[in-house]
C-alpha positions as CSV (number, residue, x, y, z in Angstrom):
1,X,20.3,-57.1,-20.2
2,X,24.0,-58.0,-20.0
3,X,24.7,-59.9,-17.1
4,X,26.8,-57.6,-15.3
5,X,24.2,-55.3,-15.1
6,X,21.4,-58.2,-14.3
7,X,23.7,-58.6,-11.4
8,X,24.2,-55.1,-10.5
9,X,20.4,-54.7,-10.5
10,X,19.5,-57.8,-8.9
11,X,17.1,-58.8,-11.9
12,X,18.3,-62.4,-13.5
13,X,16.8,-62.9,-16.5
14,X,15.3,-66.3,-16.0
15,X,17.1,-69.7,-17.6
16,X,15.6,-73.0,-19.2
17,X,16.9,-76.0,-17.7
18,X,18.8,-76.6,-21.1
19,X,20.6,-73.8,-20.8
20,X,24.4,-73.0,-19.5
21,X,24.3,-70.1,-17.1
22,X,27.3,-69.1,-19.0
23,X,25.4,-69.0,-22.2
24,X,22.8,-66.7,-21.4
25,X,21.8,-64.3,-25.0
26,X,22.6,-60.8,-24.0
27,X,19.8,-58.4,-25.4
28,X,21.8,-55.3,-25.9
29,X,23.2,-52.3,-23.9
30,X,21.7,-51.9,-20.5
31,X,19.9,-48.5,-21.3
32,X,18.0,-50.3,-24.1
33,X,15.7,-52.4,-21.3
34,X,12.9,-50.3,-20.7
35,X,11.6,-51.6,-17.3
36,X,15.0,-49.9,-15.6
37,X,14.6,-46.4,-14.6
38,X,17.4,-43.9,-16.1
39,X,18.6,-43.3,-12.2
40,X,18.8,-46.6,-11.1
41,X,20.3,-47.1,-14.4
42,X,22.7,-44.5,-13.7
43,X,23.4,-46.1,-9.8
44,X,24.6,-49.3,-11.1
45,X,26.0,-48.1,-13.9
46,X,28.4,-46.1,-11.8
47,X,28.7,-48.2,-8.9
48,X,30.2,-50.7,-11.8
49,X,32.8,-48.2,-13.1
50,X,33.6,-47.0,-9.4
51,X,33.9,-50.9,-8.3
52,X,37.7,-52.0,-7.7
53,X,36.8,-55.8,-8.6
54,X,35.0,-55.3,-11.8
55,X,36.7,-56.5,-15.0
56,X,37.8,-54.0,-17.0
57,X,35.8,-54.8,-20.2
58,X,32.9,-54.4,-17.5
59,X,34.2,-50.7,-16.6
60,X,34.1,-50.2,-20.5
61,X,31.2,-50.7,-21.2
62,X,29.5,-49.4,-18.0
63,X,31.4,-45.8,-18.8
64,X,30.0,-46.7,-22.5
65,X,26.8,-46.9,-21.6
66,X,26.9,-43.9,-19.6
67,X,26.9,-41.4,-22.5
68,X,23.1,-42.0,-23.0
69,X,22.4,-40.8,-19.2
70,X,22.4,-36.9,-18.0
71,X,23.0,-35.5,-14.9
72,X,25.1,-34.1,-12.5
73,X,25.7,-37.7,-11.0
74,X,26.4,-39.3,-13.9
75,X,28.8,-36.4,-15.2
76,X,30.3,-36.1,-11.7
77,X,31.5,-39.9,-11.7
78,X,33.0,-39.7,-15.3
79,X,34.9,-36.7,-14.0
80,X,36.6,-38.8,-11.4
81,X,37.3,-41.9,-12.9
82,X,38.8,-39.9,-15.5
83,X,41.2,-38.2,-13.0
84,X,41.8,-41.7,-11.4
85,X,42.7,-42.8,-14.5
86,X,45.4,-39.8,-14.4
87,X,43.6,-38.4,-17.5
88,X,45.4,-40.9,-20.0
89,X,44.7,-44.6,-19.2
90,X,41.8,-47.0,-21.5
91,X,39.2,-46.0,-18.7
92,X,39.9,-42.3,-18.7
93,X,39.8,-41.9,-22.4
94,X,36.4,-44.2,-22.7
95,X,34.8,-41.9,-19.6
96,X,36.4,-38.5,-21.6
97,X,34.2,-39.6,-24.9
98,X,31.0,-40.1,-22.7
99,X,31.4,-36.8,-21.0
100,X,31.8,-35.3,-24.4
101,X,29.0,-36.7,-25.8
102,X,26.8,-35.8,-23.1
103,X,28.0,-32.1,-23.1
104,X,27.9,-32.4,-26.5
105,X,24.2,-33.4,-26.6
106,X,22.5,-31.2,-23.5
107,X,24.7,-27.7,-24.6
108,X,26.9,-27.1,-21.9
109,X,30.2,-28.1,-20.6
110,X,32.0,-27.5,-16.9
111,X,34.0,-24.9,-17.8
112,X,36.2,-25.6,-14.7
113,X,37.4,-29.3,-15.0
114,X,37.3,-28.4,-19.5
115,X,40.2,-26.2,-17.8
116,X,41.4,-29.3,-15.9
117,X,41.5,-31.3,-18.9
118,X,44.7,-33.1,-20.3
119,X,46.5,-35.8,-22.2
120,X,44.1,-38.3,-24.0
121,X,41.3,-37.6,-21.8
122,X,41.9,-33.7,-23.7
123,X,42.1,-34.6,-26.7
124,X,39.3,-37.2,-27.2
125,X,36.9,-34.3,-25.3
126,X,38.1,-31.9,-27.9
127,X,37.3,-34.2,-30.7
128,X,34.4,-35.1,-30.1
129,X,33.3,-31.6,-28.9
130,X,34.8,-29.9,-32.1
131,X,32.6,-32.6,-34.3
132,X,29.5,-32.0,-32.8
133,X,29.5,-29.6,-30.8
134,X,32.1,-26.7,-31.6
135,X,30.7,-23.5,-30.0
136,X,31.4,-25.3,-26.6
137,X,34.8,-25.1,-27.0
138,X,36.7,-22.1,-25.9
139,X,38.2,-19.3,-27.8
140,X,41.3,-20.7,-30.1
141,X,40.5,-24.6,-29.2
142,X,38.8,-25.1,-32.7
């Protein structure tokens, strides 16, 4: 588990006495761990986007990580951080693919905040919808 989201969850992974805590072997993506629920997955993984003192890289890969989750929770907080991102910053644009590939993959899209959309945060939705999921888009988008 990376050690942003050991931290998040409260669940260090355990060190030898040899070892520097800084050099601790990251398994993978947080989703990969199976002992983590997908909603408490999804709690830290927003509370880490949402959090004002995370590192960036941190938010990236926490709104990353995000695609592989469903729900409204999970849709509803890449929906804000892409409009606190004013729809065009790194963050917005990383959040705008995850919300894309998650409508892409369970068939549906909010039709009101598609509306809403614009800037990068448009056109990397749009992309990514019109690869994989074109029927979603709406009349003329294609």
């Amino acid at each position: 588990m990376r050690n942003w989201a050991a931290r998040l969850l409260g669940k260090e992974q355990p060190r030898s006495a040899d070892e520097d805590s800084s050099a601790i072997p990251s398994p993978g993506p947080v989703w990969i761990d199976p002992e983590i629920p997908d909603e408490e997955r999804a709690v830290a993984l927003v509370r880490l986007l949402e959090d004002p003192t995370a590192r960036e890289d941190e938010q990236d890969d926490a709104a990353s990580d995000l695609e592989y989750l469903s729900g409204p929770f999970v849709e509803a907080a890449l929906i804000r951080a892409i409009r606190a991102g004013d729809f065009h910053s790194d963050l917005a644009q990383r959040c705008a693919e995850s919300l894309a590939g998650i409508w892409a993959r369970e068939g549906h899209v909010d039709p009101a905040f598609l509306a809403e959309l614009r800037s990068l945060a448009k056109a990397e939705v749009f992309g990514i919808l019109g690869a994989r999921a074109p029927h979603l888009l709406p009349p003329g988008a294609h």
